[in-house]
C-alpha positions as CSV (number, residue, x, y, z in Angstrom):
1,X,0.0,0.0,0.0
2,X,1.5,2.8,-1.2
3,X,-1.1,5.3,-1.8
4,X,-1.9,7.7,1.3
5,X,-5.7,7.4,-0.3
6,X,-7.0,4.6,-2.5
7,X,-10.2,3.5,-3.8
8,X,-10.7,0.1,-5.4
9,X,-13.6,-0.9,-7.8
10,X,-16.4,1.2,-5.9
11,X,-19.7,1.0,-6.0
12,X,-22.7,3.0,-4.3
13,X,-26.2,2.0,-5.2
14,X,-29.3,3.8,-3.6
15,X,-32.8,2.4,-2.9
16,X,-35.9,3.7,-2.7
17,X,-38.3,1.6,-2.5
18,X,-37.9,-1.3,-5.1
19,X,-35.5,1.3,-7.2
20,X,-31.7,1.5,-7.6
21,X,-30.7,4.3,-8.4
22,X,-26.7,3.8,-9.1
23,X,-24.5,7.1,-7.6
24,X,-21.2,5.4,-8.0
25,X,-20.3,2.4,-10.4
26,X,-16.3,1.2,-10.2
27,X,-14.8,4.2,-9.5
28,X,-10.8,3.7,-8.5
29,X,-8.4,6.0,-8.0
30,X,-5.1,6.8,-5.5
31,X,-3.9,10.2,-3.8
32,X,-0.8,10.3,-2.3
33,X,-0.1,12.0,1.0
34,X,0.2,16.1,1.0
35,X,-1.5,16.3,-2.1
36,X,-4.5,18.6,-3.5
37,X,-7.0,17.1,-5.1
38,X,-9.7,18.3,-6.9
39,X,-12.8,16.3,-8.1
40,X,-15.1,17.9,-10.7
41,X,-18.2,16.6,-11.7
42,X,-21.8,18.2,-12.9
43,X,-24.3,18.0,-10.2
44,X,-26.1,14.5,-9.4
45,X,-22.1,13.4,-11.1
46,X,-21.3,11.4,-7.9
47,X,-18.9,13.9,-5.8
48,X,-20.7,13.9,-2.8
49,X,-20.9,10.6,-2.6
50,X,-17.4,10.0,-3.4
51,X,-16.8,12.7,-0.3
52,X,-19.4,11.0,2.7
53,X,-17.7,7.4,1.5
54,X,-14.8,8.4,2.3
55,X,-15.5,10.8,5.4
56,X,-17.4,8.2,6.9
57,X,-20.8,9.3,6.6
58,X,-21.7,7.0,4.2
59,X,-20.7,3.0,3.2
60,X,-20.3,1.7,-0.1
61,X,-22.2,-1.1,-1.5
62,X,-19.1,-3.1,-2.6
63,X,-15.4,-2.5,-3.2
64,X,-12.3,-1.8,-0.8
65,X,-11.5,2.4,0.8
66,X,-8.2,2.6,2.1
67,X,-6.7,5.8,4.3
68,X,-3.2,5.5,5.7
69,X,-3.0,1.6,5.4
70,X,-6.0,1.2,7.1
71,X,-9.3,-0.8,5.0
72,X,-12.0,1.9,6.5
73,X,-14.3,0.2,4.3
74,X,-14.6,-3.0,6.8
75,X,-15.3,-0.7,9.7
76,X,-18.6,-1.1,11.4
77,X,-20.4,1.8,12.6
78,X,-18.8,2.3,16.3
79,X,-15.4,2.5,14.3
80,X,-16.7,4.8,11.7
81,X,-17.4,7.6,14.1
82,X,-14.1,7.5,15.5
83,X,-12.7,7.8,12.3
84,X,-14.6,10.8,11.9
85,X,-13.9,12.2,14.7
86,X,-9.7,11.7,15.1
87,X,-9.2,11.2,11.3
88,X,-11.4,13.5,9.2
89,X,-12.0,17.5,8.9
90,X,-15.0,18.5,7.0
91,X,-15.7,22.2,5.5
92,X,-18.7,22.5,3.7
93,X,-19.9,24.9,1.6
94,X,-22.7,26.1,4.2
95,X,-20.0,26.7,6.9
96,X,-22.3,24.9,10.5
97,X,-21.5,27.0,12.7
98,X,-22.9,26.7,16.1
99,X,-24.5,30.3,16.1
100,X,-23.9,30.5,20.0
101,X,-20.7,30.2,19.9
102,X,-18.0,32.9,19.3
103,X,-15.6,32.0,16.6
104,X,-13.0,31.0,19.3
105,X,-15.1,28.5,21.1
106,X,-16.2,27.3,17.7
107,X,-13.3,25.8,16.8
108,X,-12.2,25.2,20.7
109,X,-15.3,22.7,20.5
110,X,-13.8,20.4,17.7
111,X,-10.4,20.7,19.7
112,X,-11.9,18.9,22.8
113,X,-12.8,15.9,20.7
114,X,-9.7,15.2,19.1
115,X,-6.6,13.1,20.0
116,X,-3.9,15.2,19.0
117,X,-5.2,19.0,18.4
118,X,-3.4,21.9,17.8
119,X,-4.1,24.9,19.8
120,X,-7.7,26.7,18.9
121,X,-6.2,30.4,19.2
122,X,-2.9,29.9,17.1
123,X,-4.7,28.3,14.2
124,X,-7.4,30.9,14.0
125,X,-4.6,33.3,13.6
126,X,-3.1,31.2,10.8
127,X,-6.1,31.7,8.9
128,X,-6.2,35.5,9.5
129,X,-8.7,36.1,12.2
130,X,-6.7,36.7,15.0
131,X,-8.5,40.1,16.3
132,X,-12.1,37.9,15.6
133,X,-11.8,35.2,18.0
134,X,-14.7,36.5,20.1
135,X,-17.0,37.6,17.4
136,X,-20.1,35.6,17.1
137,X,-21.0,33.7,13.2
138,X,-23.5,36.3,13.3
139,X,-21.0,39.0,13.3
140,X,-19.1,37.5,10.8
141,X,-18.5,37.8,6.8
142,X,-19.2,34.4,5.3
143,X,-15.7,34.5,4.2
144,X,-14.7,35.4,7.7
145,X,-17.3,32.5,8.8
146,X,-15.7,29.9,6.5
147,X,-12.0,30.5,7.4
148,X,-13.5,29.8,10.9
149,X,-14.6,26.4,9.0
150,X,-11.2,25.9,8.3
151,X,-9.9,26.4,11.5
152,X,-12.2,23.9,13.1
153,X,-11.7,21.2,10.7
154,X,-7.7,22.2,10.7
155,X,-7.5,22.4,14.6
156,X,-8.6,18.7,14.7
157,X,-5.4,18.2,13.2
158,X,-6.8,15.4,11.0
159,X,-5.1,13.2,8.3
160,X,-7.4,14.2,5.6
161,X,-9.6,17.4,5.2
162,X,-12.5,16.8,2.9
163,X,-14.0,20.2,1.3
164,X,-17.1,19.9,-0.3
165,X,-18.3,23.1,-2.6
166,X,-15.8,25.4,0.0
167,X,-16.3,28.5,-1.9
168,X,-19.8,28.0,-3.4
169,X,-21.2,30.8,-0.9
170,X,-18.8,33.1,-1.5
171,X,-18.2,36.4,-3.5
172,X,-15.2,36.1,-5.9
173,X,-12.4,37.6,-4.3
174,X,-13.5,36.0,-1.0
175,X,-13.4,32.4,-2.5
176,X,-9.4,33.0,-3.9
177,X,-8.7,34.0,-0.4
178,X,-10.5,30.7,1.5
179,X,-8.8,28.4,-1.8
180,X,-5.2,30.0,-1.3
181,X,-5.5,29.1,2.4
182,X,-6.1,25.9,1.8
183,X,-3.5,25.8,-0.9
184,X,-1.1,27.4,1.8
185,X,-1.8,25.3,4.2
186,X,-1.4,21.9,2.4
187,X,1.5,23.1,1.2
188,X,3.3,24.1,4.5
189,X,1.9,21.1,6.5
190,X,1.6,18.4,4.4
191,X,-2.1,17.5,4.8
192,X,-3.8,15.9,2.0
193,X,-6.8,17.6,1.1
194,X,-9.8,17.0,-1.4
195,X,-11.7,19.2,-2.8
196,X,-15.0,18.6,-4.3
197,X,-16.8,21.6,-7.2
198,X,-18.7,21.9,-10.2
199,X,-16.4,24.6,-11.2
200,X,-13.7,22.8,-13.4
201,X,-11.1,26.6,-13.1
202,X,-10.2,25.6,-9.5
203,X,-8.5,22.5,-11.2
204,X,-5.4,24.6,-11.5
205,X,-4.9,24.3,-8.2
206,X,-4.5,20.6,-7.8
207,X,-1.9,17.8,-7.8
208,X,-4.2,15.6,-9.0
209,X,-7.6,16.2,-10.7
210,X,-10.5,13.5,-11.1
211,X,-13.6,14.0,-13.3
212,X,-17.0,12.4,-12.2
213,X,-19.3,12.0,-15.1
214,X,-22.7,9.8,-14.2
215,X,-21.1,8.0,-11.4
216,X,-18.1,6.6,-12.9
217,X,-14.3,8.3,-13.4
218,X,-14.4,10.4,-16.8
219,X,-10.8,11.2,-16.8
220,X,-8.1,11.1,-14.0
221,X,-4.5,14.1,-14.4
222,X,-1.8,14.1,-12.5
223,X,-0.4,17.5,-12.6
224,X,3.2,18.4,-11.6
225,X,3.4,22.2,-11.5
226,X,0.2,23.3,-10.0
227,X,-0.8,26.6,-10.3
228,X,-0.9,29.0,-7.4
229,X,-4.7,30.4,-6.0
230,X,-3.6,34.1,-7.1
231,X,-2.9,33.6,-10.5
232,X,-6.6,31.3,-11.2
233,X,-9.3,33.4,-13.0
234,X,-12.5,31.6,-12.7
């Protein structure tokens, strides 16, 4: 096992009622450790479901997930939300926030369930909010509210972040800022993060790039030079 993520011969059917409705068919594909990648895909394409599989909010209906060496796709349901907890950080494109909650405690709440955390205060300062720690999500930008995203999921200190649409509230100018922060920080910590959008310019960006077209893999890239967040127009 070589590769940090790897999926092998995937499949994801839903049922309702006496209806399958296929949202993933043999989909494999690898990501090595510290890398950024980016999976594009039109809506109803898959990407979600690619993302919960391998967060752990979901199962697959057949085929092998591995993270780190370890089969995550064999573990029952006690094991997947410790895997959630100690090994994932989520940032979604709707931020969840707990409103009551300034920023600080916000991410001082994901802290206190992990295993190895890094320190609530420093990290929101690494994403630039250091004089907003006691603001409330209310009093917030939602730029300003999803960098505090970011520092929740980052001050788990987790082996993988998962991003699903992270910029698909936000204005323009705003979304290069979140994307460059996580470009900056994979690059300076060498977390592996994915990166889930419709919008194919952010695949710049990546190390590797997947396309997602009716469940199955349209085209995989490896890309060695990777362009930097301040120099993508999309």
């Amino acid at each position: 096992m070589s590769a940090f993520i790897q999926f092998e011969h995937v499949y994801k059917t839903y049922k309702m009622g006496e209806v399958e409705i296929p949202a993933l068919a043999d989909v494999s594909f690898t990501v090595d450790q510290g890398e950024i990648c980016v999976i594009v895909g039109a809506s109803g394409a898959g990407k979600t479901t690619l993302l919960n599989i391998l967060g752990g909010m979901d199962t697959l209906t057949s085929g092998v997930v591995w993270l780190d060496g370890q089969k995550i796709s064999d573990y029952n349901k006690k094991q997947l939300t410790l895997y959630r907890r100690y090994e994932v950080g989520f940032v979604f494109q709707f931020y969840n926030l707990v409103q009551n909650l300034t920023a600080l405690e916000n991410v001082e709440l994901a802290a206190q369930i992990s295993r190895n955390p890094l320190d609530a205060e420093a990290t929101l300062a690494r994403v630039g909010l250091e004089g907003r720690m006691a603001n409330f999500p209310a009093q917030l930008s939602g730029g300003e509210q999803q960098r505090v995203a970011i520092a929740r999921a980052l001050a788990k200190n987790p082996k993988i972040l998962l991003c699903d649409e992270p910029t698909g509230a936000l204005d323009y100018v705003t979304g290069k800022t979140v994307l460059k922060l996580l470009q900056d920080n994979s690059r300076e910590t060498g977390m592996t993060v994915l990166i889930i959008t419709h919008n194919s310019a952010l695949t710049a960006m990546a190390d590797r790039v997947i396309t997602l077209k009716n469940g199955q893999i349209h085209a995989m890239v490896k890309n060695d030079h990777p362009t930097p967040v301040e120099e993508i127009e999309y």
